[in-house]
N, C-alpha and C positions, 0 to 999 in steps of 0.2 A: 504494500500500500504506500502510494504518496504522499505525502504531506505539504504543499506548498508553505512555507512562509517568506509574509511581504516583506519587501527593501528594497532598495536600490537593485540588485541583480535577486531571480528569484534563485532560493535556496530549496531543493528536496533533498525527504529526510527518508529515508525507509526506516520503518518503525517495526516492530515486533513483538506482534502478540502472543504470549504465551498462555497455554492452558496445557496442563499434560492430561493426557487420555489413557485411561485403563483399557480398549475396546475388547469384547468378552463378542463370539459369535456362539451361538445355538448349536447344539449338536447336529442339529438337522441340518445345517446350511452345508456338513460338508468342507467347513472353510477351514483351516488352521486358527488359533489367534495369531492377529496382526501383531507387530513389534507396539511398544509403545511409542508416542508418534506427539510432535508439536503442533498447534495450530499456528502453523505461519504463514506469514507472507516472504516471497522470494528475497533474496539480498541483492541487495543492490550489485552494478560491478566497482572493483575497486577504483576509487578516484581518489585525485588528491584531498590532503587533509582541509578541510572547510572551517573557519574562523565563524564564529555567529556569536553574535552578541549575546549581551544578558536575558534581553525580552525572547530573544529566539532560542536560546536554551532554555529559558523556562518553557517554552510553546513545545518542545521539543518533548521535553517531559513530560508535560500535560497530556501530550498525546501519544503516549507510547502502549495506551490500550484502545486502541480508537482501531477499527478497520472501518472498510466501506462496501458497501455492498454497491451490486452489478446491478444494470435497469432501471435504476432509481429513473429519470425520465419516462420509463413507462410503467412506475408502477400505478397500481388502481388508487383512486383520490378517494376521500370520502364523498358521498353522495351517489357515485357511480355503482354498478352493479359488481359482486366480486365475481371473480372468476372460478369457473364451475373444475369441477375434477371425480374422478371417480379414484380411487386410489385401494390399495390394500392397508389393515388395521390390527391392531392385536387391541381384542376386549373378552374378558371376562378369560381369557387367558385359549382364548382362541381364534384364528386366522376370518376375518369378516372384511366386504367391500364398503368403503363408506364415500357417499357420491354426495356433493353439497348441494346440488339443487336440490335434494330431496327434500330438506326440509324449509324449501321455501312456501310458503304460505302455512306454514304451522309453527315453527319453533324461531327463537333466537339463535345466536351462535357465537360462542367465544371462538375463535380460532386464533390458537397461539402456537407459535411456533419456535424451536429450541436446537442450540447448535449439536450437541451429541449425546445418544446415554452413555453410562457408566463414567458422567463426570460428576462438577462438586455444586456449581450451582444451581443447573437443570433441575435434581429430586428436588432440590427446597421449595421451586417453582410446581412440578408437576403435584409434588405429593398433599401439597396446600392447596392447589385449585378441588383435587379430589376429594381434600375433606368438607371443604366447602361447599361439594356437587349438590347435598340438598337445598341449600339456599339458593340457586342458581336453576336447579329445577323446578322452586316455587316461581320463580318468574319466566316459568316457559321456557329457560335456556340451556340448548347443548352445549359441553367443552369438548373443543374438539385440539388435541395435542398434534403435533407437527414435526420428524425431523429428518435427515437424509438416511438415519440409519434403517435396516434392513427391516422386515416383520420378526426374524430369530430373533434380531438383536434384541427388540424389542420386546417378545416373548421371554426372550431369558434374562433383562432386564427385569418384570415384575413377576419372576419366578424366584428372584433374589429377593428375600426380606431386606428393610429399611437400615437394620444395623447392622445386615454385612453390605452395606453397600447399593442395596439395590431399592424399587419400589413398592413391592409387595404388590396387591392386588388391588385396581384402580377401577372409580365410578364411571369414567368416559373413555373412546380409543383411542389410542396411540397409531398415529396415522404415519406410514414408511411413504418418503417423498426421495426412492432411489435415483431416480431418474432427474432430482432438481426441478422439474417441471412446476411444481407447484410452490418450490421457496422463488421460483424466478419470477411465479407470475403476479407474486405477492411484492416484488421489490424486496428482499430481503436476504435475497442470496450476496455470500462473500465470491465472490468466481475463481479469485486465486487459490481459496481453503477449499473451498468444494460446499462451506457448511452457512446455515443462513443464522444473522443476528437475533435476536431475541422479539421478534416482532409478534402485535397482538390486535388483531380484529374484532368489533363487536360487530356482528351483522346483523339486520332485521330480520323480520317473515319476508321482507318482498325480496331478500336478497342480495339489500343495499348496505355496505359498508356505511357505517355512521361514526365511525371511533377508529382512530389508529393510532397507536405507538408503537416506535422501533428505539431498544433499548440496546448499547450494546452487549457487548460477550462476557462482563466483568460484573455488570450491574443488572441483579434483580427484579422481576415486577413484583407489584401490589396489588393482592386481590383484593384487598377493603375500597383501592380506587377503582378495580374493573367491575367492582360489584355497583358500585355508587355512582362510577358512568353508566352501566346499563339501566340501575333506577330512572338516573335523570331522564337517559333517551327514551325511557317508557311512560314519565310520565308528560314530555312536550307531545309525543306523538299520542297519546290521551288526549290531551289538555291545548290543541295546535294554536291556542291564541295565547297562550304563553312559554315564558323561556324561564329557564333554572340559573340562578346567579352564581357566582364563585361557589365553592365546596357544599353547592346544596345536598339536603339530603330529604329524606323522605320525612314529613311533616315541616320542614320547613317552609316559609315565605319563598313564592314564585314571584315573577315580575311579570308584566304588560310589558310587550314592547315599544313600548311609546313615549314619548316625554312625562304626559301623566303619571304611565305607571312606573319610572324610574324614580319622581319625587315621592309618592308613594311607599314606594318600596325602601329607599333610604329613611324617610319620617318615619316607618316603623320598627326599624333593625338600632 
């Protein structure tokens, strides 16, 4: 990955991200285990020694966990339609098809996506959204998990309990995206690792992407915020003549979107 910073001549920086990987395949696959294996980006070739200043040494460091993902120009925006996939899954601790139009016009959809299992921040993310899956199904919502690894990997991933490492047995599928097809079409694939950023969709019933964030490879999300964006987005499209203010929650003050309703709204908070 590049990293431009500004000055007088521009300076790139190749940066490198480390995450070390256990990867563990399924008996079934047949495979060997891989060696253990870094996530990085290529090195640079050698060049001369490069002088940077104070402000670009700290720029330097700041982003020494920073990648970037492929496609961003096309990925899907919120408001637009997401894009459909049929894919292979591991649930309930067996091999199933899960196709995303299907649950258009009935259900919600988390779909989050994770750079690989058998590493260290991924279970804290998967293993929280699944205990959280009843609260998520009182609001009509599927979670639906995401990564490049295999359906074994996956399988023998939540065949391993939580304290040796693994996830034990989960409320939603673990969706195998070998082919990348479906981190690219999301904008979230790295192209040089092969593996996609932490990135997380709320989708409606019709289909529509209404929420996105992309986290990187280092930092965690928050399901008390994905639970509290999905309230919001269910109760504007309730309620379509109002809009939800900073960190609303549910029984909070709504606003009018109007002048009126914005004085309003402030005289009572």
């Amino acid at each position: 990955m590049r990293i431009e910073i500004g000055g007088p001549e521009s300076v790139e920086i190749v940066c490198r991200v480390r995450c070390g990987v256990q990867r563990r395949c399924h008996p079934l696959a047949g495979i060997p285990p891989a060696a253990p294996h870094s996530l990085s980006l290529p090195r640079a070739p050698a060049a001369r020694p490069l002088r940077l200043s104070a402000s670009s040494s700290r720029s330097a460091r700041a982003s020494s966990f920073v990648a970037r993902a492929g496609g961003v120009d096309d990925a899907p925006l919120v408001g637009n339609k997401a894009p459909d996939f049929d894919a292979e899954a591991v649930f309930d601790q067996e091999f199933i098809n899960v196709k995303l139009s299907d649950y258009i016009g009935k259900k919600y959809v988390i779909l989050f996506f994770y750079p690989l299992d058998f590493t260290f921040v991924c279970p804290t993310e998967i293993t929280a959204f699944s205990d959280r899956y009843d609260e998520f199904e009182k609001l009509n919502t599927e979670i639906l998990g995401v990564s490049i690894d295999s359906v074994f990997s996956h399988l023998a991933w939540v065949q391993t309990d939580r304290k040796s490492g693994g996830l034990g047995d989960l409320k939603y599928p673990l969706i195998s995206d070998v082919t990348k097809s479906i981190s690219k079409s999301f904008g979230v694939l790295i192209p040089d690792q092969g593996i996609a950023l932490r990135g997380l969709f709320i989708i409606d019933k019709e289909g529509v992407i209404q929420h996105s964030t992309i986290n990187n490879l280092a930092i965690g999300r928050s399901v008390d915020e994905t639970m509290r964006t999905l309230q919001a987005l269910q109760y504007v499209q309730d309620n379509p003549d109002e809009v939800c203010p900073a960190g609303w929650k549910p029984g909070d003050k709504s606003m009018k979107p109007d002048p009126k309703g914005s004085k309003e709204y402030f005289a009572a908070i």
